[in-house]
C-alpha positions, 0 to 999 in steps of 0.5 A: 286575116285580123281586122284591127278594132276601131274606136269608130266600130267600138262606139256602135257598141257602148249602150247609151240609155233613152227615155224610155229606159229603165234599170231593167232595160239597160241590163241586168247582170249576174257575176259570180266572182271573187272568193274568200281568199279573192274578194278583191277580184269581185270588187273590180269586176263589179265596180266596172260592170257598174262604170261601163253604164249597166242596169243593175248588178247582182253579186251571187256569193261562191256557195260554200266557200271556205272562211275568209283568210287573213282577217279580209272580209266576205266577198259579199261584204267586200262589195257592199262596201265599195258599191252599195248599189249592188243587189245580191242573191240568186235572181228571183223572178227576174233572171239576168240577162247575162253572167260573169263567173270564174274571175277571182276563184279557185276551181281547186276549192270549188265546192260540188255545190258551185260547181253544179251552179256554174254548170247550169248557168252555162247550160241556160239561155244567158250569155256567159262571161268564162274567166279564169277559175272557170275555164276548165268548166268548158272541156269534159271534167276539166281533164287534160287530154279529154279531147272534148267540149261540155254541150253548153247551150249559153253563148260563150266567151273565154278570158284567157291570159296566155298561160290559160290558153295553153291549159285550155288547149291541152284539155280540149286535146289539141296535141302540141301548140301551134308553130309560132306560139308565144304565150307572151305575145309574139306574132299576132297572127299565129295567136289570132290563127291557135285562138280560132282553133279553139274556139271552133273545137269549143264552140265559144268565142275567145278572148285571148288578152296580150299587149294586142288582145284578140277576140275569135269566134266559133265562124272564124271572125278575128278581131284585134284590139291594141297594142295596149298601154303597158301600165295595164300589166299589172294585177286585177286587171283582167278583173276589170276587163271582165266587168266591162265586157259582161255590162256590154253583153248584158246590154245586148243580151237579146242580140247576142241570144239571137247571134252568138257571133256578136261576142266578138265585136263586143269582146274587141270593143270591151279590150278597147274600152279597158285599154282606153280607161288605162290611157286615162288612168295613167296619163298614156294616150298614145299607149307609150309607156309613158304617164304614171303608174296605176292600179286595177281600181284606177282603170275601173274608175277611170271607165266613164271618161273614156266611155264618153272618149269613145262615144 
């Protein structure tokens, strides 16, 4: 059975800093996101990575990306400009205590390079935030119908939408998709029952996004977050969503390390956390559909009201 997410359960979760706490201590976090044709993408997940409350935030540019089109700016530069708090570059002597890669990227122009960077980040001891360009990254080559996991040693989670399950399904070789499934939502249950199927077949937590989000782990815990405001439907998002929920895993980074199981309250209070800082943003509290219209930027802005809602 699903067990609905709580507001309550979600609060044990959102890191609150001591006196004794430093930048070092309330996480540092990696995110290798956005590209030269989505520099959009890395300002969103950065700027909420830095509203949900973490320590420090180092951007690490896609290596060898292609010029940027269109006259946008580096992603790199596209950062800088919106959170000049940001660090960037590969860590130095102080690793990251946890990673957000794939959201905004393109695995079709993934460079060798990347790709082998990726690969070792999900070969380490950090955990790692999986989204969209990404994904592929957690079967064998990425090829349909391989039927196999990579051996990732880093504790795991998936952002699929519902289109990037059903291609997540097909690489690991799971045949047909299950009885009940509907990529735009449908019966929570027969989701939540397909997302435990491949998270045990890929030994990773998965959060599967919808109207009512739902996060399973590899040991079979499902959790449910929503129903969502309907005003988050709408571009970037799945952006912000990253950044909150790579800033609460680097916060708990030893723990999670200690216990992967722990993605799961953490992706369900990162889905909760997002929906309420749209609540916010649009003037829906109650989750109607009524309110005003918003934007991805808005909800990441909107992150720290609702934080102090929750806690």
């Amino acid at each position: 059975m699903t067990e609905r997410w709580t507001r309550d359960r979600a609060a044990e979760w959102l890191p609150r800093p001591g006196a004794g706490d430093d930048k070092y201590r309330r996480g540092v976090l990696g995110m290798r996101t956005g590209s030269a044709h989505y520099p959009g993408a890395a300002v969103l997940g950065v700027s909420a990575a830095w509203r949900t409350g973490v320590g420090m935030v180092r951007y690490v540019a896609p290596t060898d990306d292609s010029p940027a089109p269109y006259g946008l700016p580096a992603p790199s530069a596209a950062v800088l400009a919106a959170r000049p708090e940001t660090v960037f570059g590969e860590p130095g002597s102080r690793p990251c205590d946890a990673w957000v890669v794939g959201s905004g990227t393109d695995p079709g122009r993934r460079s060798p390079d990347e790709r082998t960077a990726l690969l070792e980040l999900l070969r380490g001891e950090a955990p790692v935030v999986i989204d969209a360009g990404a994904l592929d990254l957690v079967t064998v080559d990425g090829e349909a119908g391989s039927g196999a996991a990579r051996r990732l040693t880093a504790p795991t989670i998936l952002t699929p939408h519902g289109g990037e399950f059903e291609r997540l399904w097909e690489a690991a070789g799971m045949g047909g998709l299950p009885e009940g499934w509907d990529p735009r939502g449908g019966d929570p249950e027969a989701r939540a029952a397909a997302a435990g199927r491949l998270a045990e077949r890929l030994r990773a937590t998965v959060l599967l996004k919808g109207s009512i989000t739902l996060c399973v782990t590899p040991n079979g815990e499902h959790l449910a977050a929503g129903p969502a405001t309907p005003w988050l439907a709408t571009a970037g998002t799945g952006d912000v969503l990253g950044g909150i929920l790579g800033a609460l895993v680097a916060a708990h980074s030893e723990a999670v390390r200690r216990n992967p199981e722990l993605l799961g309250p953490l992706g369900a209070t990162a889905a909760l956390l997002h929906d309420a800082a749209a609540r916010v943003a649009a003037h829906d509290l109650e989750a109607t559909g009524c309110g005003r219209p918003i934007a991805a930027l808005d909800v990441a802005d909107a992150i720290p009201e609702a934080f102090a809602a929750l806690a």
